[in-house]
C-alpha positions as CSV (number, residue, x, y, z in Angstrom):
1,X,91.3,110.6,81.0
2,X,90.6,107.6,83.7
3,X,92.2,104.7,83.5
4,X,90.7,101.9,85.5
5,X,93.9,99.4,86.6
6,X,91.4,97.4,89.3
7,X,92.9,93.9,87.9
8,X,95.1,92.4,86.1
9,X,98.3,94.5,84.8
10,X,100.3,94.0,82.2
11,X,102.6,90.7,82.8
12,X,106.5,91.6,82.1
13,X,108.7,89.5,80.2
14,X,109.6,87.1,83.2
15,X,105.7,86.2,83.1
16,X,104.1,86.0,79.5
17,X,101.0,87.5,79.4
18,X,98.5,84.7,79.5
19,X,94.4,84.5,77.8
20,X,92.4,85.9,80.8
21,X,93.3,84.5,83.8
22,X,94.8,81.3,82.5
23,X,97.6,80.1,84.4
24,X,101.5,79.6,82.5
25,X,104.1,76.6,83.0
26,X,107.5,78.6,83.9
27,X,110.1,78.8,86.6
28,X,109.4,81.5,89.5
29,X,109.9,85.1,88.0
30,X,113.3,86.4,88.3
31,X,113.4,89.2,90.4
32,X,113.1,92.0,90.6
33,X,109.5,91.1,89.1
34,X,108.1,94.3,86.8
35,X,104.1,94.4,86.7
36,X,104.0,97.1,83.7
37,X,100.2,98.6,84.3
38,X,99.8,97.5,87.4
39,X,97.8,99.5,89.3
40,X,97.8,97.3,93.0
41,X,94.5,97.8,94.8
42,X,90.7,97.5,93.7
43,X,89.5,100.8,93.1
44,X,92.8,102.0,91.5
45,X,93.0,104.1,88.6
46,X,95.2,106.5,86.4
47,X,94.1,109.9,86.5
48,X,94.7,112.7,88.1
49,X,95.8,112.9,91.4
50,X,96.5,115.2,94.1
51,X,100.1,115.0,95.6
52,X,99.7,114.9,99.5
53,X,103.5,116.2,99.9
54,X,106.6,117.5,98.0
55,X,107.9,114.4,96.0
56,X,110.9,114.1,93.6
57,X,110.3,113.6,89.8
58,X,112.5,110.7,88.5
59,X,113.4,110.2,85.1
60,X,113.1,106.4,85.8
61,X,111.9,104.4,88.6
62,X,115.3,101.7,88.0
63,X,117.8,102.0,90.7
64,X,120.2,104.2,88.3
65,X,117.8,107.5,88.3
66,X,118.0,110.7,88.6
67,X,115.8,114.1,89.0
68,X,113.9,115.7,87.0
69,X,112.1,118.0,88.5
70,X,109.5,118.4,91.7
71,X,105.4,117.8,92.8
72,X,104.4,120.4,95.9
73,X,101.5,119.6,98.2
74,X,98.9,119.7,96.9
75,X,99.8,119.9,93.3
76,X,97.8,118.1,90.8
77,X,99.6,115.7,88.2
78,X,98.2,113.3,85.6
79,X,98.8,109.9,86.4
80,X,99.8,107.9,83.3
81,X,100.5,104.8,84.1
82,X,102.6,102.6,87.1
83,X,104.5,99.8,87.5
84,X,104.6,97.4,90.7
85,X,108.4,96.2,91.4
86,X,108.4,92.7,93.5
87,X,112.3,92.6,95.1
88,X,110.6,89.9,97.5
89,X,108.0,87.9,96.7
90,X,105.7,87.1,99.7
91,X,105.4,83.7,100.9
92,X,102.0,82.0,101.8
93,X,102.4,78.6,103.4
94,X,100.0,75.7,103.3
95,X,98.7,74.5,106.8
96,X,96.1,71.8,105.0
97,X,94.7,70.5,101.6
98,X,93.0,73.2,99.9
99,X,91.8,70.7,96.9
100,X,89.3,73.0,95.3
101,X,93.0,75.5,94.7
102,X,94.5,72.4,93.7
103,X,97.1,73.1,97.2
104,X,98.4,70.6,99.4
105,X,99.2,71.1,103.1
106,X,102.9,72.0,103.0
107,X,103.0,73.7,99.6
108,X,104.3,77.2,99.2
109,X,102.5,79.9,97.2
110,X,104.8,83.0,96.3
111,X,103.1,86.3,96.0
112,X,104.0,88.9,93.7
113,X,101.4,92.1,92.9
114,X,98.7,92.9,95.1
115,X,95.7,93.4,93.4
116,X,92.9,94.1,95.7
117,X,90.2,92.0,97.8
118,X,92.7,89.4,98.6
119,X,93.6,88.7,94.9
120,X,97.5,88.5,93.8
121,X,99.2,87.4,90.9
122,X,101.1,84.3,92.4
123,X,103.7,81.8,91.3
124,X,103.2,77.8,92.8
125,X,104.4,74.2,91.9
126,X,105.6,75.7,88.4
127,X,102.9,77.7,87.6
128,X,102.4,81.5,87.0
129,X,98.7,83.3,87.8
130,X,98.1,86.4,87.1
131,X,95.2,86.7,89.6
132,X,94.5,83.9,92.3
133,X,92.0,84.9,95.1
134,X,94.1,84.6,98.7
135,X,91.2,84.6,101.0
136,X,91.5,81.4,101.9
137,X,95.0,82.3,104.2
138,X,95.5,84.4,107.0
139,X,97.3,87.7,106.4
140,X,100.0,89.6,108.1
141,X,99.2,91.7,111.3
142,X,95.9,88.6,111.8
143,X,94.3,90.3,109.1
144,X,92.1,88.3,106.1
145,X,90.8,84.7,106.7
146,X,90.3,84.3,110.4
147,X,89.7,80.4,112.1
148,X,89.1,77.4,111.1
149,X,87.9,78.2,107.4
150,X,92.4,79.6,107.1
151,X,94.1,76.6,105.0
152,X,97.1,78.8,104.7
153,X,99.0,81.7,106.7
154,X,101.3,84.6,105.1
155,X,104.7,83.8,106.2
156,X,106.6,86.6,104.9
157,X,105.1,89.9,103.7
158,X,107.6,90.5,100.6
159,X,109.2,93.6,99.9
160,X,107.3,95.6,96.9
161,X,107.3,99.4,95.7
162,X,104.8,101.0,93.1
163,X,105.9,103.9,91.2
164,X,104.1,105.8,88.5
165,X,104.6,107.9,85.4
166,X,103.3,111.0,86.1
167,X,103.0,114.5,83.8
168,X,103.2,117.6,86.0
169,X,101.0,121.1,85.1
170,X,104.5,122.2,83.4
171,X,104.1,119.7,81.6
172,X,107.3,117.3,83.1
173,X,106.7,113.3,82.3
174,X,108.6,111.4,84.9
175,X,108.8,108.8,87.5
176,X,107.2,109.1,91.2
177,X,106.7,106.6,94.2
178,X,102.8,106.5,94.1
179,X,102.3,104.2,97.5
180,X,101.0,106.7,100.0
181,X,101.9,109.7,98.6
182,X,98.7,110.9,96.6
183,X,95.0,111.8,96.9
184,X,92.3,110.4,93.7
185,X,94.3,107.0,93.1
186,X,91.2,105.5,94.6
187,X,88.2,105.5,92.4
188,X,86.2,103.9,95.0
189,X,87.3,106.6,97.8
């Protein structure tokens, strides 16, 4: 079974789920943020996937969990689905007018899931998007938009982790950090 999660996840409660891509009226997400579905790169999928070392099996992935069971190296497991957790969103601040955005030099653009190619779901001037291309700002580490052609510059990273519900060949369903610590999450790989 493959999954394709290259987009747009499923919006939790803080951020109702809008048509497509339309953006929603409401305060910043509380946080911690919960992208249900989210699967936070392009190419990403749900399938299964090849653990690269020995993880623990949660029976959640909230801060009051406990184990479950264990993935060796190089054990195969079938990705279900994921959810990203935002503790911190990251911060993109304006350095000029960005009219075509609708962004004004000074204006602050709060990051939440990472979805690949420079697109995140973002919260700014009241406003929820589940998927805004960010190539118009320069990323952390110098990386994304480069010179003159940058309106905007990450200012603070944000503090994210993914985790995903996994089913083990003994058949255990549970909860595993997925960020870095699989092989086949990347359908484009």
């Amino acid at each position: 079974m493959l999954i394709s999660c290259a987009g747009i996840g499923e919006q939790h409660a803080q951020a109702p789920a809008a048509s497509a891509n339309q953006p929603r009226e409401m305060p910043a997400p509380a946080l911690p943020y919960y992208d249900r579905g989210a699967c936070p790169f392009e190419g990403c999928v749900y399938r299964e996937w090849t653990a690269r070392k020995t993880l623990v099996v949660y029976d959640t992935y909230e801060a009051r969990r406990k184990s479950i069971g264990r993935v060796s190296a190089g054990e195969k497991v079938a990705a279900l689905t994921g959810v990203v957790i935002t503790f911190r969103p990251g911060v993109v601040r304006m350095n000029r007018d960005l009219p075509e955005q609708g962004l004004r030099r000074g204006d602050t653009v709060l990051t939440y899931t990472y979805q690949g190619e420079g697109v995140s779901s973002v919260w700014v001037k009241g406003r929820f998007y589940p998927a805004m291309d960010l190539a118009f700002a320069r990323g952390p580490g110098n990386t994304g938009c480069q010179g003159e052609a940058c309106a905007g510059t990450f200012a603070e990273r944000g503090r994210h982790a993914w985790w995903a519900r996994i089913r083990t060949k003994l058949g255990v369903t549970g909860w595993v950090v997925a960020e870095g610590n699989f092989d086949g999450q990347d359908l484009l790989a």
